[in-house]
VOVOPA-359362 format. One record per atom (N, C-alpha, C, CB): residue in one letter; y, x, z. Coordinates in steps of 0.2 Angstrom, whole numbers, padded with zeros to 4 digits, always signed. Each point is the difference from the previous one (the first is absolute). Glycine has a CB too. Layout:
aYXZ;...
***
This chain:
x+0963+0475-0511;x-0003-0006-0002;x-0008+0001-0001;x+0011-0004-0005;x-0014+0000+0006;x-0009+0000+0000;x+0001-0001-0007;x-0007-0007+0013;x+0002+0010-0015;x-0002+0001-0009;x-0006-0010-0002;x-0003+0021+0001;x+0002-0023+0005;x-0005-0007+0001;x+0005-0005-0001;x-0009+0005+0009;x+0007-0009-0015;x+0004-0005+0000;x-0004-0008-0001;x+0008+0009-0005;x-0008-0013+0009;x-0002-0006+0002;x+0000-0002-0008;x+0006-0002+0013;x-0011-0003-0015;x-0003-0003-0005;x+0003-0006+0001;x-0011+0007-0001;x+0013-0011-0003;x+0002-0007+0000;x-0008-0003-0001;x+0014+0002-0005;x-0015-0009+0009;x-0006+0000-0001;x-0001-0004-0009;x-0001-0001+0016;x+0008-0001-0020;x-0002-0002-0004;x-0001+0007-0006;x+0006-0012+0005;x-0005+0019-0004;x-0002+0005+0000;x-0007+0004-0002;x+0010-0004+0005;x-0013+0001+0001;x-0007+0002+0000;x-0005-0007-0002;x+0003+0010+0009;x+0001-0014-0010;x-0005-0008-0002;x+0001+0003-0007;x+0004-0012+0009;x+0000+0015-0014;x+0002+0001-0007;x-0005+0007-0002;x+0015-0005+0000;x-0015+0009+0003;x-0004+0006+0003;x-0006-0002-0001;x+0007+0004+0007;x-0010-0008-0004;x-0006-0003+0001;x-0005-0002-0006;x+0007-0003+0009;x+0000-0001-0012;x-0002-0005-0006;x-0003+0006-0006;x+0010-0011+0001;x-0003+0016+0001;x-0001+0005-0008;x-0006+0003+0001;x+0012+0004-0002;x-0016-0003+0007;x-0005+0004+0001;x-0005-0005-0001;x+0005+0008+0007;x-0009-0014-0007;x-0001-0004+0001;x+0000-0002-0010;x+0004+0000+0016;x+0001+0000-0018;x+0002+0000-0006;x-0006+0004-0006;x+0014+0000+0007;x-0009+0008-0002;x-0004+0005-0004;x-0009+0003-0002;x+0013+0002+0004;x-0016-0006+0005;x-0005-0002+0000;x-0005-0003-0004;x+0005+0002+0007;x-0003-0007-0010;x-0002-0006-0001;x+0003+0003-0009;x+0000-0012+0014;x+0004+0015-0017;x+0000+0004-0008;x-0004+0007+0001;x+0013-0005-0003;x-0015+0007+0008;x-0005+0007+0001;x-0006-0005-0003;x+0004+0010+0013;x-0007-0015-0009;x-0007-0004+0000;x-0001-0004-0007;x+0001-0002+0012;x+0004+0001-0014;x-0001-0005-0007;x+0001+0008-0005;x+0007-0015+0004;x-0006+0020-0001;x+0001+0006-0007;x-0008+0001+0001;x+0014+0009+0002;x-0016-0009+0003;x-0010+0004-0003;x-0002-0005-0005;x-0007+0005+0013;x+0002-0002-0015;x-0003-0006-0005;x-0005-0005+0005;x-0001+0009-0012;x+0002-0015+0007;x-0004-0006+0004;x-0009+0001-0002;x+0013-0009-0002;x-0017+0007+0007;x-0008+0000+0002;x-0002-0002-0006;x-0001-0003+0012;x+0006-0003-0015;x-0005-0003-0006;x+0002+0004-0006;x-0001-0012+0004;x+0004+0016-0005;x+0004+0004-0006;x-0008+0003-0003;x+0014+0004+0006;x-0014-0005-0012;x-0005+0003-0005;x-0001+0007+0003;x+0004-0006-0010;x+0004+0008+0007;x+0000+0010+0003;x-0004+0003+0004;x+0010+0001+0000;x-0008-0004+0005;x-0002+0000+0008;x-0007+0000+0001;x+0009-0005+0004;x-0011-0002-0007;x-0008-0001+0000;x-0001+0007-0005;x-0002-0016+0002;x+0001+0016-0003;x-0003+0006-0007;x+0003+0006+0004;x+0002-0006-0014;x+0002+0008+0015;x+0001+0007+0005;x-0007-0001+0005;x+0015+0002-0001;x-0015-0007+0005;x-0004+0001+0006;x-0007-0001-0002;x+0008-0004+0008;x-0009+0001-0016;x-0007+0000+0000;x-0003+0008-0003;x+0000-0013-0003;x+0005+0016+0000;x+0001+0006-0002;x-0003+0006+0007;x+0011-0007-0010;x-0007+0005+0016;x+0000+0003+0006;x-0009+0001+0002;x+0015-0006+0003;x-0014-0002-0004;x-0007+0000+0003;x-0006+0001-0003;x+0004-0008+0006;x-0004+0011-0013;x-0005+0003-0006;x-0001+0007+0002;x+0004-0008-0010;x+0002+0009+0011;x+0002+0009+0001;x-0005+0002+0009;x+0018-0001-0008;x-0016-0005+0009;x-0002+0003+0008;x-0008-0001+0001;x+0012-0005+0007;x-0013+0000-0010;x-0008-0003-0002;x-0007+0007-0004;x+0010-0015-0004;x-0003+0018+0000;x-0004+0005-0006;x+0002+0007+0007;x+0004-0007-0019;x+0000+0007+0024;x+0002+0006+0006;x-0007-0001+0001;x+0013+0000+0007;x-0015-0005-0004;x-0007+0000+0004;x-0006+0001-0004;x+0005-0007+0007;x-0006+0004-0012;x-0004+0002-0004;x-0001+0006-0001;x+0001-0008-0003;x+0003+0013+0002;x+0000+0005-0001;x-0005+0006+0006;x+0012-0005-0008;x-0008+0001+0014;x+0001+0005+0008;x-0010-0003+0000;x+0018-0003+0011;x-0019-0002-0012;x-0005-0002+0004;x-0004+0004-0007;x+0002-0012+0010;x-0002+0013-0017;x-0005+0004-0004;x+0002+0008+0002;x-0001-0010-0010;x+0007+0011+0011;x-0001+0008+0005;x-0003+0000+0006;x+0009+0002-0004;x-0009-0005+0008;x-0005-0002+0005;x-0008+0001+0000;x+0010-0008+0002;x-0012+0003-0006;x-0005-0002-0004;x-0003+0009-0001;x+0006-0014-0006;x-0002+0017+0001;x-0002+0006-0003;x-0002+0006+0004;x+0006-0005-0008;x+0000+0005+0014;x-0001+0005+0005;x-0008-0001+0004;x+0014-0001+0000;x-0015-0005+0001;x-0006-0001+0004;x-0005+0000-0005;x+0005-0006+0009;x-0004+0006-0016;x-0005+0000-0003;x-0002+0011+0002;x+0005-0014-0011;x-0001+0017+0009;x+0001+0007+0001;x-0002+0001+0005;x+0007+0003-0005;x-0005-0006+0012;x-0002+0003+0006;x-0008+0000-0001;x+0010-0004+0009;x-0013-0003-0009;x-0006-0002-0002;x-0003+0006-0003;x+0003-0012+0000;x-0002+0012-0006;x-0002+0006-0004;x+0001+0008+0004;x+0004-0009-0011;x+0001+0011+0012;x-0001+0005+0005;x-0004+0001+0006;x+0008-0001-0005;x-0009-0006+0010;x-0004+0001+0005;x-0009-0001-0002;x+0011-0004+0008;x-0012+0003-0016;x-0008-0001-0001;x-0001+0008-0002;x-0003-0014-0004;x+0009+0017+0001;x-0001+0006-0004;x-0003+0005+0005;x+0011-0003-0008;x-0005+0002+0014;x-0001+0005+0006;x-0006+0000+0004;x+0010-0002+0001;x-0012-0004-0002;x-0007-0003+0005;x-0005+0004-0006;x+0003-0016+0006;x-0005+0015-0013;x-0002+0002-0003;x+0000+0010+0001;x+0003-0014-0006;x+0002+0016+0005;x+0001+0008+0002;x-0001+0002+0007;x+0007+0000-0007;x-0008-0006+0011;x-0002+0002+0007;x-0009+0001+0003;x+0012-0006+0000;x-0013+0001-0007;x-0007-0002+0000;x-0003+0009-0004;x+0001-0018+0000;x-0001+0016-0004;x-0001+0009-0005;x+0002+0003+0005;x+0004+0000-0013;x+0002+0002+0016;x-0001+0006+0005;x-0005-0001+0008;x+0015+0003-0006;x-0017-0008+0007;x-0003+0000+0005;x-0007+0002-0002;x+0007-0009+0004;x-0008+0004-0010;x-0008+0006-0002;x+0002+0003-0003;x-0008-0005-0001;x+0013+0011-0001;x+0000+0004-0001;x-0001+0006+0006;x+0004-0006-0010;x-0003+0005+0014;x+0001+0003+0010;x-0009-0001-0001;x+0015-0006+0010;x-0017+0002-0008;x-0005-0001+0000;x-0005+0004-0004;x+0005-0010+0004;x-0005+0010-0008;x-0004+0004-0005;x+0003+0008+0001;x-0001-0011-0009;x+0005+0012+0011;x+0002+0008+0002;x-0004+0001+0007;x+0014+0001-0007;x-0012-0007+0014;x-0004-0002+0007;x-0008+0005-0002;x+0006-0015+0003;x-0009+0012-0009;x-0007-0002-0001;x-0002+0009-0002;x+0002-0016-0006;x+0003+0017-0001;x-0002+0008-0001;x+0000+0005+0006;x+0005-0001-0012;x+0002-0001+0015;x+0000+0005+0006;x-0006+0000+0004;x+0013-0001+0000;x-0016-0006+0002;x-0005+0001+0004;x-0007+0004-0002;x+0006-0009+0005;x-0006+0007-0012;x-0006+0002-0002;x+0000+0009-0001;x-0002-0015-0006;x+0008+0018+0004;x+0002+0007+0000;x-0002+0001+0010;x+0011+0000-0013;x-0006-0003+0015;x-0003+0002+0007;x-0011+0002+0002;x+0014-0008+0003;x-0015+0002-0004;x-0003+0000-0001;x-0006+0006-0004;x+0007-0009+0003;x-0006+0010-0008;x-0003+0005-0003;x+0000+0008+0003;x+0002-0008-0008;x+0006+0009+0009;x+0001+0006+0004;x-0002+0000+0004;x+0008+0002-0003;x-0011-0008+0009;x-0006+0001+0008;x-0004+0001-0004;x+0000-0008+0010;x-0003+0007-0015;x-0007+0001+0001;x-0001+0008-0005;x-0003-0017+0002;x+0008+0020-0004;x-0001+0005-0003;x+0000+0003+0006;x+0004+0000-0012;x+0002-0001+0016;x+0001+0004+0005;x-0006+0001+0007;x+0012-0004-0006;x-0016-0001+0005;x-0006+0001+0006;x-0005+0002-0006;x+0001-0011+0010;x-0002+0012-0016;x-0004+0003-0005;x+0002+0008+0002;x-0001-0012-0011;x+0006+0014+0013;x+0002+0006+0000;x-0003+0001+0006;x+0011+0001-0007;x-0009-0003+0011;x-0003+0001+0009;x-0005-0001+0000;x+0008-0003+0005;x-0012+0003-0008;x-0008-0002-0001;x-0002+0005-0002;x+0000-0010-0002;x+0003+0012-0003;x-0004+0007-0003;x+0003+0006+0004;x-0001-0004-0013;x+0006+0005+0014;x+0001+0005+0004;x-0003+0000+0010;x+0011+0000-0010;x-0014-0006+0008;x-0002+0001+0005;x-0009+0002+0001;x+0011-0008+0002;x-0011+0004-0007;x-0009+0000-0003;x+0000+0010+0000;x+0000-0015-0011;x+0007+0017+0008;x-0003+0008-0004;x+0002+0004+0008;x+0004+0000-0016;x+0001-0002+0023;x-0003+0004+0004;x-0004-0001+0003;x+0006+0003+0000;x-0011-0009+0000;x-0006+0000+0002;x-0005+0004-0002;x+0004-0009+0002;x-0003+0009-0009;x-0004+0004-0003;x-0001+0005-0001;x+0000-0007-0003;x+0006+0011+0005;x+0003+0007+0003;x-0005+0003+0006;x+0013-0004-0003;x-0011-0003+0010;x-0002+0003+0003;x-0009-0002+0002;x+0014+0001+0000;x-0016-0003-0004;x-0006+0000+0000;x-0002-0009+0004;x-0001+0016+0001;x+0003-0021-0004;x+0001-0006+0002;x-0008-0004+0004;x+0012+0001-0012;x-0009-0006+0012;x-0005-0003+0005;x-0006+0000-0005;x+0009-0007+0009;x-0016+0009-0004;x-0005-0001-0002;x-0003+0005-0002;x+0002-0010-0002;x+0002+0015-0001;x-0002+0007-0002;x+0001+0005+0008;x+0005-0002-0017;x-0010+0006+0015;x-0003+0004+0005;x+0005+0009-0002;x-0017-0009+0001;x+0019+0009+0005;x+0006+0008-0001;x-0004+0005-0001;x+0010-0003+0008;x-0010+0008-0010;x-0003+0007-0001;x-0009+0001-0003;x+0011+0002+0010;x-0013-0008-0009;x-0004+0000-0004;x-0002+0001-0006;x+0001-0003+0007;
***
């Protein structure tokens, strides 16, 4: 025998109702729109969610306050270390500097003294 048994149609009409029934006692169980409770829970909901955003957007707020603060800080440290390059640019050249000109002050006298060694220009030899 097939385990499937034919539904009398007055069967699934009774079927129907009870479901139908039980739908309509689920709907009337929530609370009703105008119910004090309800209003007060959902104003409640919407204070809570109201005081979420306030919050997100003064965290927000703050973070860009910090970034802000952080990117003048940097700009600020960047700037000191730029003239600070510079000012070291400045010594190094001027040390370069100095050391040419000792350094042709050297080549100059040593040059001046074998000239003068060897009996430099304008002076007459064995005379």
């Amino acid at each position: 025998m097939s385990p499937y048994k034919d539904k009398a149609f007055s069967d699934r009409l009774s079927e129907a109702a009870n479901a139908r029934k039980t739908a309509l006692e689920v709907f009337r169980a929530r609370t009703a729109i105008d119910d004090p409770a309800a209003i007060e829970r959902q104003a409640a909901r919407l204070a809570l969610g109201t005081a979420r955003e306030t919050r997100l957007a003064a965290r927000k707020a703050e973070r860009e306050a910090e970034a802000a603060r952080l990117a003048i800080e940097m700009a600020a440290r960047n700037e000191a270390l730029a003239k600070q390059s510079a000012a070291l640019e400045i010594e190094r050249a001027a040390r370069a500097l100095v050391l040419e000109a000792e350094q042709k002050a050297n080549r100059d006298a040593r040059y001046a003294a074998r000239k003068a060694r060897q009996g430099g220009p304008g002076k007459a030899r064995g005379r």
